[in-house]
C-alpha positions, 0 to 999 in steps of 0.5 A: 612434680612432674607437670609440665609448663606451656612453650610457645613457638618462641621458646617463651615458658607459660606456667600452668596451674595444677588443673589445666594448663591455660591458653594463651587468652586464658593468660590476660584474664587469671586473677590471683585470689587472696589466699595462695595459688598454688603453681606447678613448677617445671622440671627437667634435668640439666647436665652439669655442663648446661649453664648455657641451657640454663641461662637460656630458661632463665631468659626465656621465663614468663611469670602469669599475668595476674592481678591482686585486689588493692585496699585503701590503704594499698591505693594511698601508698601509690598514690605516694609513689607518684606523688614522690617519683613521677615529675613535678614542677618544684619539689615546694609542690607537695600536698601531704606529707609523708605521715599524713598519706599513710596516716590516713591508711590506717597504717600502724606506727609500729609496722616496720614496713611502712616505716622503712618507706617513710625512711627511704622517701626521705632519704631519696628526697634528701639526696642520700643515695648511698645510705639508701643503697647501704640500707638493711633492705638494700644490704638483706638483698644484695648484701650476702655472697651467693651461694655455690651451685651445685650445677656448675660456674655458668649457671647463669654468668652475667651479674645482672642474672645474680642481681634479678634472683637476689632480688626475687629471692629476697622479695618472698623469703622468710625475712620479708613475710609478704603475704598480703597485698599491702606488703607486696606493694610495699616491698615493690615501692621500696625496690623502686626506690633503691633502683632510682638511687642506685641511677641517680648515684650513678648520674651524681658521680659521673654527670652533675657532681658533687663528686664523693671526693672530698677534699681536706681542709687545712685543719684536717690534714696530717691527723693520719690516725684520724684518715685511717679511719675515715671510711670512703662514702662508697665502700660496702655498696661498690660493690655490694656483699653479693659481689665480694667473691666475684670482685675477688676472684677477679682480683686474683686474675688481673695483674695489677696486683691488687689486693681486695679485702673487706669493704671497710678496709683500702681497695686500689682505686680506679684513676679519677678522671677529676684529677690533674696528671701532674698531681697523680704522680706528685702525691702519694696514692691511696695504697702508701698512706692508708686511705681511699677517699681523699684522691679518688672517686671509687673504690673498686678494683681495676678487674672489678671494674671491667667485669662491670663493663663487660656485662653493660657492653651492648652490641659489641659497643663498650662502655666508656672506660674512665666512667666512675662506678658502673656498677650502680648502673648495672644495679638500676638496669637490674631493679628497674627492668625487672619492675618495669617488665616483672613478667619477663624477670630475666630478659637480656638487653645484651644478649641474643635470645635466639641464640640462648634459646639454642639447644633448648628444647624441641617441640615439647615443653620445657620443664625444670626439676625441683632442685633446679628451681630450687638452685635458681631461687625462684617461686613461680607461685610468688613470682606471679605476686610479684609481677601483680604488684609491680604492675601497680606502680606508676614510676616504674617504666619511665625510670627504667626508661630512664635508664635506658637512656643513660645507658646508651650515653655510657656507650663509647662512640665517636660522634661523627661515626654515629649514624643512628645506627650504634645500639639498635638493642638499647634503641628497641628496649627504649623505644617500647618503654616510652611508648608505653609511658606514652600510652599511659601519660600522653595518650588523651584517648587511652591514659588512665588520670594519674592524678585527681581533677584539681591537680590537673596541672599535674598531670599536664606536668607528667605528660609534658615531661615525659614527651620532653624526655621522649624526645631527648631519647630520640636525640641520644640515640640519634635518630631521624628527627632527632625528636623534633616532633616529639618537642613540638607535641611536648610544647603544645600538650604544656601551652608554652607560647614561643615566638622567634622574632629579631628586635633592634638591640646593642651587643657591644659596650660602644655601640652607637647604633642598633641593629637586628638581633633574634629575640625569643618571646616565651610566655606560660600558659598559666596566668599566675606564672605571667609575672615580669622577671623583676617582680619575682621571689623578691619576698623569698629569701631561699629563692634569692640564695639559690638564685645567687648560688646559680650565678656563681656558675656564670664567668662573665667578660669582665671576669676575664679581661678588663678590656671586654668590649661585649655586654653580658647580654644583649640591650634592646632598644624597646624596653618591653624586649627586656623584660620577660615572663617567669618560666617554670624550670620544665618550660626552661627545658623545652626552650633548651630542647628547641635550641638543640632542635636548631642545631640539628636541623642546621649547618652550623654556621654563624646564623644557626649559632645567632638563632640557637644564641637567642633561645639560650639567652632567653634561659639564662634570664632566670636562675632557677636550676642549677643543671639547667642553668648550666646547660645554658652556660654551656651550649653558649661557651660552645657557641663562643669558642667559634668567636674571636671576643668570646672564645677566652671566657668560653674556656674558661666556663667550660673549665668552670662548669667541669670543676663544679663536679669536683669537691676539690679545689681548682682555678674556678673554686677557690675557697671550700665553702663555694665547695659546700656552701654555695654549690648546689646538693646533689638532689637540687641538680639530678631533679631536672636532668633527665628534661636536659641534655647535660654532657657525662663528664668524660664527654665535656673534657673530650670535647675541651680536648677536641677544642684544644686540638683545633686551635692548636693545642695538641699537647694540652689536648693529649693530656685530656685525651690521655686522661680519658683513654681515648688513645686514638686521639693521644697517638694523634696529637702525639704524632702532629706535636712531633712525640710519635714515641711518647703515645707508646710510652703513654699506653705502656705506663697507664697498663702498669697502673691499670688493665683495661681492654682498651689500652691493650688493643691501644698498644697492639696497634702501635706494635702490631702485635698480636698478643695484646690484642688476645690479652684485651680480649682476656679482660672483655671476657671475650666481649671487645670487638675491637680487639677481634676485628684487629686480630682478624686485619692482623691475620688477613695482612699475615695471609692466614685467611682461616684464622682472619675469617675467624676473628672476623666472624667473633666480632661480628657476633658481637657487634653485627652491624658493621659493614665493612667487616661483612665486606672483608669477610665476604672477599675471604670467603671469596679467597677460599672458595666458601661461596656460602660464607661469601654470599652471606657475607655480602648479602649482609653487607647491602642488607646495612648498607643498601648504597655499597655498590660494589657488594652488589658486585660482589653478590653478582659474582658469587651467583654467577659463578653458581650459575645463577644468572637471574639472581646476578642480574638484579645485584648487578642493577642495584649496583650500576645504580651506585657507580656507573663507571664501573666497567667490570659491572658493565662486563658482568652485567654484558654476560648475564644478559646474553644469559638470558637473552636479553639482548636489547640490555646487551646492547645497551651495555655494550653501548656504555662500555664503549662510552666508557672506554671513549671517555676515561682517561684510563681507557687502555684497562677497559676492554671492547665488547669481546668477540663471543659476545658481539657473536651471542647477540647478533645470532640471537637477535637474527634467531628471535627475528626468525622466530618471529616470522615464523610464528606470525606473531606481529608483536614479536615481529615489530619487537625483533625489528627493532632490536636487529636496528640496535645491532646495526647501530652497534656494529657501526659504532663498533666499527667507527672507534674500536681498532680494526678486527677480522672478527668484527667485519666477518660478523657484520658481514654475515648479519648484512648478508642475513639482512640482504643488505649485499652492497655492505657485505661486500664492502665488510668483506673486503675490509676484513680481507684488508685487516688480515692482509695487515696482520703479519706472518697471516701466512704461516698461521693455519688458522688464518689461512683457513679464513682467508681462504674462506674469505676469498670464498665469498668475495667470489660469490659476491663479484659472480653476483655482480657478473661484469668481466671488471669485477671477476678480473679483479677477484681473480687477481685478489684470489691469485695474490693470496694463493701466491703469499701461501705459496711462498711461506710453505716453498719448502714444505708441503702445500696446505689444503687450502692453496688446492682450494683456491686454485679451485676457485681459480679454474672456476673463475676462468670458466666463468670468464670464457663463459661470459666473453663467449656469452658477449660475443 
């Protein structure tokens, strides 16, 4: 009591022993003797409003770095995990068993804990997921309710927090007794193994099935006494205990009216995205019979469900709404990450850490009280254990890379908006996960061998296979490349020998002649794998039942016509063409990641699609795995549908492929035992979906959606799009199909099933109102962006420019990157005089999208007006560089050079304006080079000139000379196209006289002389008359120079006309002060006259 721990400058926590508190060198080197440690715990008080605080400390924890010395026994349990959770090329290739490994260890038979492991590897072998996660370890840590805090309700808010101390504070309670190493390791290796099945039961539901939704048999229907009965495969774990209260109060705020009661008993379901619309409104529900599981897929509630997926939203993107049981993934997100990183136990992925720190502490360290800790759950001692042990595992980081990744695919983007950009949280945390799976797999020079010398097959499986998925990450996530490199790496570390080439062969049934057609050659590295495909497992019979069962998934042309004229593959002319070398199911999974490979790389057109065609008809000669097999089957039924002889059986394989999620029957499984009996269990397709790009479930039924809209189909395609909630794209097809008014009604109907943020932001878009938007944000906790970003348009059209930029800024909280938002608050901040706000705004804008010339515009705006025109003059290069044809751009880059004196650019400028002007069909709204400015650069282009004389420097001068040439090019130019103006003769007058070019003087006087005279009433205008008069000035000391009785004659009469027009306009009233002076000029010129006749005589 009353120690401190060590804050860095980040605000990360270090906790210190009794004695001395260690340097951050001191931390990598700690070592965790046998016997306890004992840690100080740090102490502060917390106000009971402090649950931010407190969230922030629990982010911001860092548990020592120790290490614990492993026994035999302890190495041989490792050596399990990665036998059992790191990739392999079949699960056949095992080399002893479960008993025998620990066996060995000395382990006695009678040790609980050893016997737990062999139960759960057992377990997660079989494809038993859900009994794992309704397991007594699984139910000691997640199945109680939390306990109250004294501290308040925002301690720490976010599930994932709840699930992190749960799982820490199980891991040394007085249940578990780990004491010793061996039991430390133990109790890591079985939270690993209830992380991953928590992820694969999560991939189960919503990417590669069976679906828990059984259907009945005949002879199970009408036992109704008997469906009361039947428990849903789901209820206890969805959620678990820990959760019931929080499932509860969320229950009672949602008005969907359902009621949540014990695990065992009905719970309103969510919609299954399995099901036929038609049919949901035809059978009874689950609520009027009694029973869950034979309709739906889960069994929680609507609010439970969006609370889920309000804590999995990253970056103000949300999770796909339709997606089944979230909450398992949350639950692998958890227990992964906190193994992967067991130092960092409560890192974010969702939330900035900047802005939990806020408030935090100063300069000193940050300490919590006793009875905080102990309110948290938390032992630092037993958490330094803790992350020793989990240090040790080997599977850890590339499952939670793993999650990582189907994270993001969770993730509700529109493909074709996606940049790359979407994510950049999830894109870090994946990124530092695989390169440490890079590091310590792939990495010749650094890897530590994973497994013995005489399995180095093994550990080229591992390095391949983690590069393989590295790879694929980079394709998730979109980013540049698309892992093409990172396929290549994985295709040399496995020696996979690929070659493109193109065979004469014949694609139809009558095809007389042959013609080029692209072939891939694959062969394995390994000799004993080099067998043709016709001697393979001919002795197995196991093999051949998969094989068959495989097939199964393939619809072939004569399936679907009897009239096909194409053959099921193509037959080339050479035999050896047709015959092709056994591939294992991980080379398999690179010739598919090379056809992506393909597809990113190219337009896609007809010769992309021959190229990708020949990669996948290489796949699809064995049948080796049922995903990918599938992923096969697949990417050529989509290569299809952009064929006229192809695009009816590729509906129906995509049909096909999407019913084999389901348990039910469909069209394409017609019969329960291809259900049960013939179908793939679910261990058999997650063992290789992590090496393939198999679509979610929601995204294959969008994409036969979207598929359906291009040819016409809108109906059909508002019925999947409906089904999906994507209701953009229902109000689409609605509205091309004629039913405006049915998209309302749609979104108005599935609201009175269920509540989701989504659908209310839906309806305000339809209705323009602003109260189901505030309603989705109710739902998202505040979370949607969406729905601010609606609020803040609805607010902005209303003119309430206060409460727009409101909502404009929460969205951005949020969801930060996104342009167009920053752009339209910069332009209110712009409304409201708040230049801070705006230049922020735009600044962030250009910062997103460095192209957006008009932002650049925009920061040049904001600091000119602040008077800043060095800062304006590089915004405003940035923006010329993006649109040239702006003139306003032009106008404003014109004044801040004459800001700065840059004259030459002035005049470059004001060169490209009248280009501008003489080009543009819209030339009357582009104004000339304004008088004061044609003013600023003749005067200061003269001054620099005179500067330089006067200092003598030959530079400057040479300089000078040649910007006084550009004025005069300019002038010119000027006085060539522009309308005539008094104003642009006078300054070229004055710049030809500075210049003693006096023949031009005189010949710009008298058309600016020309030009006043034109303009009427100049006579009545004093202003006019004063230039006039100036004027007349200097035509008479121009014509005084030249000293011929012809010219003086003629000024006299110029000089005299004028006076007379002035005259004439004040007859009445009095003379200005000018006619005095010209009269003056007069006497003056008479006396000049006599005085040269005097002179001639």
């Amino acid at each position: 009591e009353g120690k401190e721990a060590n804050e860095d400058l980040s605000g990360n926590i270090y906790l210190s022993k009794t004695t001395d508190a260690p340097t951050a060198s001191d931390e990598q080197s700690t070592t965790l003797a046998p016997t306890n440690v004992e840690y100080s715990q740090p102490t502060t008080a917390l106000s009971s409003s402090g649950g931010r605080k407190k969230k922030a400390l629990l982010s911001s924890i860092i548990f020592p770095d120790v290490n614990i010395e492993l026994s035999d026994v302890d190495q041989k349990i490792l050596c399990l995990e990665k036998d059992h959770l790191l990739p392999r090329s079949s699960e056949k290739d095992t080399h002893e068993s479960d008993n025998d490994v620990l066996d060995k260890g000395c382990c006695d038979d009678d040790d609980v804990e050893v016997n737990n492991l062999k139960n759960l590897f057992a377990l997660l072998k079989d494809g038993k997921y859900a009994e794992i996660l309704r397991s007594d370890i699984a139910l000691g840590i997640f199945g109680s309710e939390l306990l109250d805090d004294d501290s308040g309700d925002d301690v720490d808010d976010t599930m994932i927090h709840q699930i992190k101390r749960n799982l820490l504070g199980y891991f040394f309670s007085e249940k578990s007794h780990t004491s010793n190493s061996s039991e430390i390791v133990l109790r890591c290796i079985e939270l690993e193994i209830i992380g991953i099945a928590s992820l694969n039961l999560f991939l189960q539901l919503n990417y590669t099935g069976p679906s828990m939704d059984r259907g009945l048999k005949p002879e199970e229907e009408g036992n109704e006494e008997e469906e009361a009965h039947r428990r849903h495969p789901l209820d206890g774990i969805n959620p678990h205990g820990m959760f019931q209260s929080l499932a509860s109060k969320e229950n009672e705020t949602s008005t969907t009216n359902a009621t949540l009661v014990s695990p065992s008993t009905t719970m309103a379901p969510l919609s299954s995205i399995s099901e036929d619309a038609a049919k949901e409104k035809t059978e009874p529900s689950s609520e009027s019979r009694g029973v869950i599981h034979s309709l739906k897929e889960t069994n929680t509630t609507d609010a439970f469900h969006n609370a889920v997926l309000s804590e999995l939203a990253v970056d103000g993107e949300w999770p796909f709404q339709v997606c089944v049981a979230p909450y398992f993934l949350l639950l692998a997100r958890a227990i992964l990450s906190i193994l992967a990183e067991p130092t960092r136990p409560f890192r974010l992925w969702a939330e900035n850490n900047k802005k939990l720190m806020e408030g935090v502490g100063g300069g000193s360290a940050v300490t919590v009280a006793d009875d905080a800790t102990a309110s948290l759950g938390i032992n630092y001692a037993n958490g330094a254990k803790f992350a020793a042990g989990a240090n040790h595992l080997s599977g850890a980081s590339l499952w939670n890379a793993r999650a990582i990744v189907a994270h993001r695919r969770l993730i509700s983007t529109r493909r074709d908006d996606d940049d790359g950009q979407a994510c950049p949280t999830l894109w870090n945390e994946a990124d530092a996960m695989f390169s440490r799976c890079l590091a310590a797999f792939c990495d010749d020079e650094n890897k530590v061998m994973m497994f013995d010398n005489d399995d180095e097959g093994r550990n080229s499986i591992v390095a391949s296979e983690v590069m393989l998925e590295w790879g694929l990450a980079q394709h998730h996530f979109r980013k540049l490349g698309r892992g093409k490199t990172s396929f290549t790496k994985a295709l040399a570390i496995s020696k996979l020998e690929v070659e493109v080439t193109g065979a004469e062969g014949k694609r139809t049934k009558f095809q007389q002649k042959a013609t080029a057609q692209y072939l891939v050659r694959a062969k394995p590295s390994s000799s004993s794998q080099s067998t043709p495909d016709q001697e393979k497992k001919g002795d197995d019979p196991s093999s051949t039942i998969n094989t068959d069962n495989e097939k199964q998934l393939m619809i072939t042309h004569d399936e679907v016509s009897d009239d096909a004229i194409l053959l099921e593959k193509i037959k080339f002319e050479e035999q050896d063409d047709n015959i092709h070398y056994n591939l294992s199911i991980l080379d398999q999974s690179m010739l598919l990641a090379l056809c992506f490979d393909v597809k990113n790389d190219n337009p896609m057109d007809g010769l992309t699609g021959e190229q990708m065609g020949a990669y996948l008809a290489r796949v699809l000669n064995q049948h080796d795995d049922w995903m990918v097999y599938a992923t096969a089957l697949l990417e050529r039924a989509w290569l299809e549908c952009e064929r006229t002889h192809g695009r009816e059986r590729a509906i129906l394989q995509i049909q096909a492929l999407a019913d084999q999620h389901s348990n039910r029957l469909t069209l394409t499984q017609s019969t329960f035992k291809s259900v049960e009996e013939d179908s793939a269990p679910a261990q058999d397709r997650l063992r290789n979906l992590h090496g393939i790009v198999y679509p979610p479930r929601w995204d294959m039924l969008r994409d036969l959606a979207e598929r359906y809209a291009k040819l016409g189909v809108v109906t059909s395609a508002a019925e999947i799009f409906e089904e999906l909630e994507l209701w953009d794209d229902v109000v689409e097809c609605y509205r091309v199909a004629g039913k405006e008014s049915k998209a309302e009604e749609v979104v108005r109907a599935r609201l009175a099933e269920k509540e989701t943020p989504r659908m209310y932001a839906a309806l305000g878009d339809l209705t323009n109102d602003p109260q189901h938007f505030e309603r989705a944000l109710e739902l998202s906790r505040g979370k949607f962006y969406d729905a601010h970003v609606a609020l803040g348009n609805f607010y902005f059209g209303k003119g309430d420019l206060h409460k727009a930029m409101k909502h404009f800024m929460e969205g951005l909280e949020i969801k930060p990157l996104m342009p167009a938002v920053w752009f339209r608050v910069g332009t209110i901040g712009m409304q409201l005089k708040e230049w801070d706000t705006a230049l922020r705004a735009f600044t962030e804008v250009v910062q997103q999208e460095p192209e957006e010339g008009d932002a650049w515009a925009n920061v040049a705006a904001v600091h000119m007006y602040r008077k800043n025109p060095a800062e304006a003059y590089s915004a405003l290069i940035e923006s010329l560089k993006q649109n040239r044809n702006n003139w306003r751009v032009w106008v404003s880059k014109l004044y801040t050079c004459i800001d700065l004196k840059k004259y030459d650019e002035a005049i470059q400028t004001c060169t490209e304006l009248l280009n501008l002007k003489a080009r543009k069909s819209s030339s009357a709204e582009i104004p000339p080079p304004e008088e004061k400015c044609i003013l600023a650069i003749v005067g200061g282009s003269l001054k620099n000139y005179h500067d330089a004389r006067a200092s003598s420097d030959e530079v400057a001068l040479d300089s000078s000379k040649r910007t006084l040439a550009r004025v005069r090019q300019l002038l010119d130019r000027m006085k060539s196209s522009m309308k005539s103006e008094a104003w642009l003769y006078e300054i070229s007058s004055n710049f030809n006289e500075e210049m003693g070019w006096m023949e031009d003087v005189f010949n710009d006087l008298m058309k600016e002389y020309r030009t006043l005279q034109s303009l009427k009433g100049w006579e009545e205008d004093p202003t006019k008359i004063s230039q006039m008069t100036n004027l007349a000035k200097g035509i008479l000391s121009h014509h005084k120079s030249v000293g011929t009785k012809e010219s003086l004659l003629k000024c006299k009469l110029l000089i005299n006309g004028v006076a007379k027009k002035i005259r004439g306009a004040y007859c009445d009233s009095e003379q200005p002060k000018e006619v005095a002076e010209l009269d003056a000029l007069l006497t003056d010129l008479e006396k000049t006259m006599a005085s040269l006749s005097t002179f001639s005589k």
